[in-house]
N, C-alpha and C positions, 0 to 999 in steps of 0.2 A: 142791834142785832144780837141775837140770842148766840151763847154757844153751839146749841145744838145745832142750830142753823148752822153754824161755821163745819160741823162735822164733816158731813156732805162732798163739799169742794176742797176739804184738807186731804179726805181719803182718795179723794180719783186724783186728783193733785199726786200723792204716795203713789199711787200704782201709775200712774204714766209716768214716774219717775224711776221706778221699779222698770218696767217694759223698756226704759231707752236704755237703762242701766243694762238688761239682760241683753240689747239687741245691741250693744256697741261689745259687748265682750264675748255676742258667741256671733259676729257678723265680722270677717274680714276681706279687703281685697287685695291680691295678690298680683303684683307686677312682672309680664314676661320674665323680667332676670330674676327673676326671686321662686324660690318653694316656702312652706311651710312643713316644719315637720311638728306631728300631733303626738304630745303624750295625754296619752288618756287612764287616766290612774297611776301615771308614772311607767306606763308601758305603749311600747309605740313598734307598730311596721311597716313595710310598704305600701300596705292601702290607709295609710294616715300621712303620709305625703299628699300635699295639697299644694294646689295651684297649676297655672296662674289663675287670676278669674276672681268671682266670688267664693268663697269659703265657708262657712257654718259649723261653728264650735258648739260644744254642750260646758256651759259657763260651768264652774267652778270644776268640773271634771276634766279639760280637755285643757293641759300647757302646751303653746305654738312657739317653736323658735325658727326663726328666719334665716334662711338662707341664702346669700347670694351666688348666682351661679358667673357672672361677669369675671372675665379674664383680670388676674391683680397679679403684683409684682412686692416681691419684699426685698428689698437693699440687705446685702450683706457686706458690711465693713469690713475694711481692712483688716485681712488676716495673714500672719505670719505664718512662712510653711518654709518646710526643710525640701529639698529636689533630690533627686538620687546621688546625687554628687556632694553633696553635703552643704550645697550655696543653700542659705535665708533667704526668700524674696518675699514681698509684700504684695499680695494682690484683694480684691474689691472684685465684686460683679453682683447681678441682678438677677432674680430667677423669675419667672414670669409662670403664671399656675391659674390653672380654674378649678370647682369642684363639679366632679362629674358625680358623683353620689351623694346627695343630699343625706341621704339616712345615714350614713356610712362617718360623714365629714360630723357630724354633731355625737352619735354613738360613738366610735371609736376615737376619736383624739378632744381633748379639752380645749385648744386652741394650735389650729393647724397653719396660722403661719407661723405663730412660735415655735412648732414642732420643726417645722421647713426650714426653718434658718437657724436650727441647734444640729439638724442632721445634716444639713448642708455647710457649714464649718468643718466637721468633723469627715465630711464624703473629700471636701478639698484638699485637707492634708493627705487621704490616703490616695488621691489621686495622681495628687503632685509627687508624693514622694516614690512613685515610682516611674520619674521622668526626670532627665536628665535636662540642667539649665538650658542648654541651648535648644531641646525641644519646647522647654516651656515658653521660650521667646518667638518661636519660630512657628511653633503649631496651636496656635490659639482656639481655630475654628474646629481643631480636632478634639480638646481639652473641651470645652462647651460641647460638646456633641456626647463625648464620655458623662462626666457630670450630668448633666439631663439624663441620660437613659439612667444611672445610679441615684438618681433623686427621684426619680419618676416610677421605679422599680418600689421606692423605701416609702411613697407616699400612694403607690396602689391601693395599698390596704385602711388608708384615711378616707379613701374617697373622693381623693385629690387627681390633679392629674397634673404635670408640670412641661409647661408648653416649649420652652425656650430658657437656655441660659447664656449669658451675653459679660465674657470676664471685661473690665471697663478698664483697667490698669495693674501693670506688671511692675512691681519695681525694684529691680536687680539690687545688691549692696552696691554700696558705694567705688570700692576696687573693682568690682566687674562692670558699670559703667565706664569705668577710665576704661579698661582696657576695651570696653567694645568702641570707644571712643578712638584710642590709638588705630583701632584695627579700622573703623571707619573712614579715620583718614588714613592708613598705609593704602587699602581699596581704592580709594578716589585717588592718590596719588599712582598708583597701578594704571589705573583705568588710561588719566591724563599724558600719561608715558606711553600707553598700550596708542590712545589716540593720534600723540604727534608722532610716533614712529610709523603706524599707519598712513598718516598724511606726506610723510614724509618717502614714503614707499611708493604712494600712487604718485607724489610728483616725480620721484627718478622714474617710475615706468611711464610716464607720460612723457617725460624729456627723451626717454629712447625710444619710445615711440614715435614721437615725432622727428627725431634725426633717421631710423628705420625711414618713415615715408618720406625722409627729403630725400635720401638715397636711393629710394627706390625712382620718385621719380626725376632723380636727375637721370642715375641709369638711364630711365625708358628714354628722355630725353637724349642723353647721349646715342643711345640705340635707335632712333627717330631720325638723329643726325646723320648717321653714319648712315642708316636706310636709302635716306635721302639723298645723300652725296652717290651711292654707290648707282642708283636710278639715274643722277644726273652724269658720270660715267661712263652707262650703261647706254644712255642716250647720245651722248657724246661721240662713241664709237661707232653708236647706229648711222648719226649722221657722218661720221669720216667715212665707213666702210662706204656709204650710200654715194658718198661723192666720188670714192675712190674708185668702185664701181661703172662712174660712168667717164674714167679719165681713158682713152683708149693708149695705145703702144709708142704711137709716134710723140704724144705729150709729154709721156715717162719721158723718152728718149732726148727730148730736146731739154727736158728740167735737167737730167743729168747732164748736156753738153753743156748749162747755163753752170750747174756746178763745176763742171770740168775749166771752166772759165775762169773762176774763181779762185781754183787751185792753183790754175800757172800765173795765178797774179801773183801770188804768193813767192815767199823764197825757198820752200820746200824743194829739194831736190830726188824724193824720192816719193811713189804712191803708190797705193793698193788701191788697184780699182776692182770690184766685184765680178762673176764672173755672168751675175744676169745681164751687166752693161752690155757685154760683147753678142748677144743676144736681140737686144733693145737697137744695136746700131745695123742688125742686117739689113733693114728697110732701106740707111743710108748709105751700105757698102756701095754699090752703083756709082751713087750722086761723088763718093770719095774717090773712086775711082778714074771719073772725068775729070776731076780736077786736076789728078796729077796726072793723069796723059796729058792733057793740055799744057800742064807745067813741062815735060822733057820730051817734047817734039811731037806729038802725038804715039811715042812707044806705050806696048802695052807693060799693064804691073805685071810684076810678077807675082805668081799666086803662093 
């Protein structure tokens, strides 16, 4: 085969290779999380922000750099800071950021998480040092809340935006551990004093409490008694009067003669008799009076 012949298929050959050449480097595609941002002669604005989607570059004129707009996080190492109080402690945390201005995050800063965790060292110290150790142990969620709003403030103008900061460990010097260590346990040693003095308090008021209601109802008990006796008594009397009631003059009269009996059985020589007896005997004055006329001849008593 002649050269000539070879010309032909070497030049369409070059130019399809030319075409995929130009169509791979002014053709791209751009994923949801992603922009491109366009310089075109080395000057770029908001309408050379691209994406998502398909894209179309003019090759050799038109540089794309990429952007990710997905939420990222940069560890900040342990850094040593001073507290209003003059204690050193050591803390660590995380800052968590996305970039909301593509043009912004590429033109103004050269590398924005590096920028983020140079400025955020430097935001720590002066955060911390105007807080006092015990706040800084105690108000954690408020220190993150500071922080973010002063990192988020300093990386507005990057194009950044910073979501969340989250301090991961605090770590006191070594003397102010013992001591919150003492005071830990003085606390719990507090508490467990505070507890059995308490336990000890409801069981005396449960113990007089409970002597309270035995007294009480032995009282009622007592008072129950006495009720009841006073009813039986009360009934008692009902029934004497009742029988007493229906005892007529001459009965009385002959109990008392049955008493009078009694007496001069006796060696008593002297007696008090009542003066209702003499009362009780007029029924049998008469019947006493036969007897002793017929004892002294039939004379009459004298009255």
């Amino acid at each position: 085969m002649d050269i000539q012949d070879l010309g032909g298929p070497i030049a369409v050959a070059i130019v399809v290779l030319v075409l995929v050449i130009v169509i791979y480097l002014s053709v791209r595609v751009v994923n949801e999380y992603a922009r491109l941002v366009v310089f075109r002669f080395g000057r770029t604005s908001e309408s050379l922000v691209k994406g998502p989607g398909i894209v179309f570059l003019i090759p050799i004129v038109d540089r794309p750099v990429g952007v990710d707009l997905r939420e990222q996080f940069v560890e900040v190492p342990s850094q040593t800071t001073i507290t209003r109080d003059n204690a050193p402690i050591n803390i660590d945390f995380l800052i968590y950021w996305r970039i909301a201005d593509p043009l912004a995050s590429v033109v103004k800063v050269n590398n924005f998480s590096g920028a983020l965790q140079g400025v955020a060292t430097t935001t720590l110290r002066a955060v911390i040092g105007d807080i006092l150790l015990d706040e800084v142990l105690s108000k954690r969620e408020q220190i993150n809340e500071v922080l973010r709003a002063k990192l988020d403030e300093v990386t507005e103008r990057w194009g950044g935006k910073v979501t969340t900061v989250e301090i991961r460990e605090i770590t006191p010097p070594r003397d102010v551990q013992e001591a919150m260590n003492r005071q830990l346990s003085a606390e719990r040693t507090r508490r467990a004093v505070i507890t059995e003095s308490e336990g000890t308090r409801q069981a005396a008021i449960n113990v007089a409490e409970g002597q309270k209601q035995s007294e009480i109802l032995k009282a009622e008990g007592d008072r129950q008694a006495a009720i009841l006796r006073a009813e039986g008594f009360s009934q008692a009397l009902q029934r004497i009067f009742q029988a007493a009631s229906g005892v007529d003059q001459k009965t009385m009269a002959l109990q008392y003669l049955d008493a009078l009996k009694a007496l001069g059985a006796g060696s008593a020589t002297k007696f008090v008799i009542p003066m209702e007896f003499t009362r009780l005997m007029e029924p049998f004055r008469g019947y006493i009076e036969q007897g002793l006329g017929s004892d002294v001849g039939g004379s009459q008593p004298a009255r």
